[in-house]
N, C-alpha and C positions, 0 to 999 in steps of 0.2 A: 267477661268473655263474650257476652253478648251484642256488648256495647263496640268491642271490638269485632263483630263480625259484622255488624250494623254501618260501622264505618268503614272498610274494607267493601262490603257492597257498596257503601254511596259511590265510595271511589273508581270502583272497576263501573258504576251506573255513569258519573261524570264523562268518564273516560269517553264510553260507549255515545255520549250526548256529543263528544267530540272526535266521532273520529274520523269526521271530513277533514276537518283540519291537521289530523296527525297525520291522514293519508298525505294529504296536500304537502307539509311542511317537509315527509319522508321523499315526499314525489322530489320536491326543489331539492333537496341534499342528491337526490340517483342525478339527477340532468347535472345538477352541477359537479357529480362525482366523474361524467362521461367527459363534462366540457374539460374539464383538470385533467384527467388522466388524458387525454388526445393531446394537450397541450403541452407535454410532457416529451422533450427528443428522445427517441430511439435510442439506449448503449449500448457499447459494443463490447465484449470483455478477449482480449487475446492471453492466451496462456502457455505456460511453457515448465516442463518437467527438469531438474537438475539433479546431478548428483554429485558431490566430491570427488573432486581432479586431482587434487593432491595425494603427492604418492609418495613422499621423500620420506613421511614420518615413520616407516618400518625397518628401515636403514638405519635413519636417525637412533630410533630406541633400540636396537641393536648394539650398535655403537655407544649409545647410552649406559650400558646395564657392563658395556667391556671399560671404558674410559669415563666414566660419570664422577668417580670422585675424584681424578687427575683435570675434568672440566672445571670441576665446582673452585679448585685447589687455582685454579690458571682464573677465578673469575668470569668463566664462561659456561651458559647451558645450551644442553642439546637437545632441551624439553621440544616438543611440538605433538600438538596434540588436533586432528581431524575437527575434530568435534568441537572445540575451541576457536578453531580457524573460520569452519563454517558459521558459526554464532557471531563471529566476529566482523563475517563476510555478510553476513544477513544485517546486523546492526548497521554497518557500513552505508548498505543500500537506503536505509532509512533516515538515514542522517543527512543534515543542515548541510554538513560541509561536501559532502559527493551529490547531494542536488545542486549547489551552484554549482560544481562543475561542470556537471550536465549540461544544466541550463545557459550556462556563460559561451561553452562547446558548441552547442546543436540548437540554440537560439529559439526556442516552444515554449515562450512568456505568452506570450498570444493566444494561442490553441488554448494552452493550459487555461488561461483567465480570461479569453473570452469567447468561448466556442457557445455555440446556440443551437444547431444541428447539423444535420448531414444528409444530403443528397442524391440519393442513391441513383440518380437518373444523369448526371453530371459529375458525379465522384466527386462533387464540392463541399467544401464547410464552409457553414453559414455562422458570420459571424456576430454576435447580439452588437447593433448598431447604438445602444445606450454604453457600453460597456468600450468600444475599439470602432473607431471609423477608419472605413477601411478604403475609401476613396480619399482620405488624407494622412493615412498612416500615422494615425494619429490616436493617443487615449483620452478618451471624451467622460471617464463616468466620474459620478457622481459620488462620493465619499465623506465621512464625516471623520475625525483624527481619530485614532493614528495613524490609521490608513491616508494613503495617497494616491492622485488620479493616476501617476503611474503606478501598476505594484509593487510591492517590493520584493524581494527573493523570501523574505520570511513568510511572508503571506501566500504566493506562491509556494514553498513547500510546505505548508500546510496542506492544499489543493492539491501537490502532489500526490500526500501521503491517501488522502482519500481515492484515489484514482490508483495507486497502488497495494497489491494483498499478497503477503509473500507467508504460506504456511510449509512449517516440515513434520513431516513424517520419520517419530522418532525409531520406530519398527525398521523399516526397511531406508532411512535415510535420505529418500528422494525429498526432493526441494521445489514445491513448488509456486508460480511466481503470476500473477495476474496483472494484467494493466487495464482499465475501465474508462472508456472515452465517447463520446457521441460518434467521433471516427472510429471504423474499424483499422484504415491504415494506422492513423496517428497511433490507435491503440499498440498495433503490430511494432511501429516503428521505435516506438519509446523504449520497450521490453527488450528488444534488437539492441537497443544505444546502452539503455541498463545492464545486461549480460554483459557486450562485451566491455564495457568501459569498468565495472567488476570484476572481471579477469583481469584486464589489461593494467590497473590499479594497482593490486594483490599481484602483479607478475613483475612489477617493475620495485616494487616495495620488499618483494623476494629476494632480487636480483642486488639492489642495494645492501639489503642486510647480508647477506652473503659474502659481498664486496668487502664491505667493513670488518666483517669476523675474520676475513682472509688477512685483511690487513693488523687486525689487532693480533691475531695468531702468530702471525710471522715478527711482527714484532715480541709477543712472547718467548720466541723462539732463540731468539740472537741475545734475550738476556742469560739463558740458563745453558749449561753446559753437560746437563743432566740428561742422558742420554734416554734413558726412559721415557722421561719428560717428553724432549723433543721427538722420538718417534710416536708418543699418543698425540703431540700437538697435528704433528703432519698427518696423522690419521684424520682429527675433527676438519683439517684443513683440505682433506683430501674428500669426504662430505661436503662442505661448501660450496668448495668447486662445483659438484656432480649438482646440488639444489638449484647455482647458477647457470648450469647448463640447460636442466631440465627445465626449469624458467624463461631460459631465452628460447627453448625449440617447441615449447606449449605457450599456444594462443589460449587456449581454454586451461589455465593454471587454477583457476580457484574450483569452479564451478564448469564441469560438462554437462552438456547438454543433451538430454534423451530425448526429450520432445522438441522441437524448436517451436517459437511463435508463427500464427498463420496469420489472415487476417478474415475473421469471423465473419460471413455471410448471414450470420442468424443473432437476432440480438437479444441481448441479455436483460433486457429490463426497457420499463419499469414496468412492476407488475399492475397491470390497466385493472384486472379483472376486479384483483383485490382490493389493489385502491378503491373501486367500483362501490364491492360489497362491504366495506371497513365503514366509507363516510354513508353510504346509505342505512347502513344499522345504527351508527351515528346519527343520523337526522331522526331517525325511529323514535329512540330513546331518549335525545334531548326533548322531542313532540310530548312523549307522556310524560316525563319529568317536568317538565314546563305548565303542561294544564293540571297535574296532580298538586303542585304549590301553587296554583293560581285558585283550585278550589279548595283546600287547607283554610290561604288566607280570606277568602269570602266565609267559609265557615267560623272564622274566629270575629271575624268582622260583625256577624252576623249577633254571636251570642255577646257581644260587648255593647 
């Protein structure tokens, strides 16, 4: 125990014989914690509140629970479920194949993969000159495989998905949907092309299935003479119609919008302070960690 306090003081006495230099080594971790954190662009996050547009499915399961085993019987359901739709509308957003759409749509390969910062005095973005030269429109960077000087749409939604954050609120159902950009426009405008290109997706994909059930109905219809039958078909067919209609006279079919996207005047990151105080208590602790094994190994050196 003794022997063990005896070495516990040499060590905090070491320490104490160095702590110009811990100062010193903490001091270059704070400068170089201020030069990083300054060098870091300003983001912007624009954000927007949603809730479930769809309204057919109360109808639907009404109809449901009157003609459900004459559907099942004909080969057809009239499941549809809110809760499903939106989960399915949220996966959607996230997914490979509605980011090329976007991206193929509304041409922000650029922005997305090589923004550098933003201008607040010029309302310009500045583009990283290693990365996109932009007095030859041309991609100049530098890449090792698989990647390519051009990007490609998989690596780009990758970058996507970071610059996108879509959480829901299982309580009260609101949906809400973040876009993250060194622009506060581009941030705005993305979330803008996302929503409605989401509705507008899910309203045409509505409108088709709807289409099709009219048509396989009706041909149900002409094979049976069973007059029962045929009045529950024209009923589910009589539904179709009305989800087709409601479909075509709603712009906002999947998802409405209670907040819309602004474009943030105040930015969101990165945290400078933190960053600040994180790498400087980092320089602290690697300082004494560093001279505490440097006088270990002279003590062992010593007694060998």
């Amino acid at each position: 125990m003794i022997e063990e306090e005896i070495k516990i003081s040499e060590l905090i006495e070491s320490l104490w014989k160095n702590k110009l230099q811990i100062l010193l080594v903490t001091l270059l971790f704070a400068v170089s914690s201020v030069i990083l954190s300054l060098s870091l662009p300003n983001q912007y996050v624009s954000k927007s509140i949603l809730v479930s547009a769809i309204d057919e499915s109360s109808s639907l399961s009404r109809l449901n629970n009157q003609l459900g085993s004459l559907a099942n019987l004909s080969g057809f359901s009239l499941d549809s479920d809110d809760a499903s739709n939106l989960s399915i509308g949220i996966e959607t957003i996230k997914s490979y194949k509605f980011f090329e759409y976007l991206i193929v749509k509304y041409d922000f390969l650029v922005p997305l993969m090589a923004s550098k910062s933003w201008d607040q005095q010029s309302l310009s973005l500045e583009l990283d000159s290693k990365i996109y030269d932009s007095s030859l429109n041309k991609w100049v960077r530098k890449v090792s495989p698989p990647k390519k000087t051009i990007p490609s749409y998989q690596e780009a939604h990758k970058k996507f998905l970071e610059a996108v954050t879509i959480s829901e609120d299982k309580k009260n159902g609101f949906i809400t949907i973040s876009v993250k950009h060194v622009s506060p426009y581009i941030a705005k405008d993305w979330l803008d092309w996302i929503i409605k290109e989401i509705n507008e997706t899910t309203r045409i994909k509505a409108i088709k299935k709807a289409e099709d059930s009219i048509d396989y109905l009706n041909n149900e219809i002409s094979t049976t003479q069973l007059s029962d039958i045929r009045y529950g078909l024209n009923k589910i067919i009589e539904s179709q119609i009305e989800i087709a209609m409601i479909a075509s006279a709603t712009p906002e079919y999947l998802f409405q919008v209670i907040d819309p996207p602004i474009v943030s005047e105040f930015k969101s990151g990165p945290p400078r302070a933190l960053i600040c105080i994180l790498l400087t208590m980092m320089g602290f602790f690697i300082a004494i960690f560093y001279f505490l094994v440097i006088n270990i190994f002279k003590k062992k050196t010593y007694q060998i």
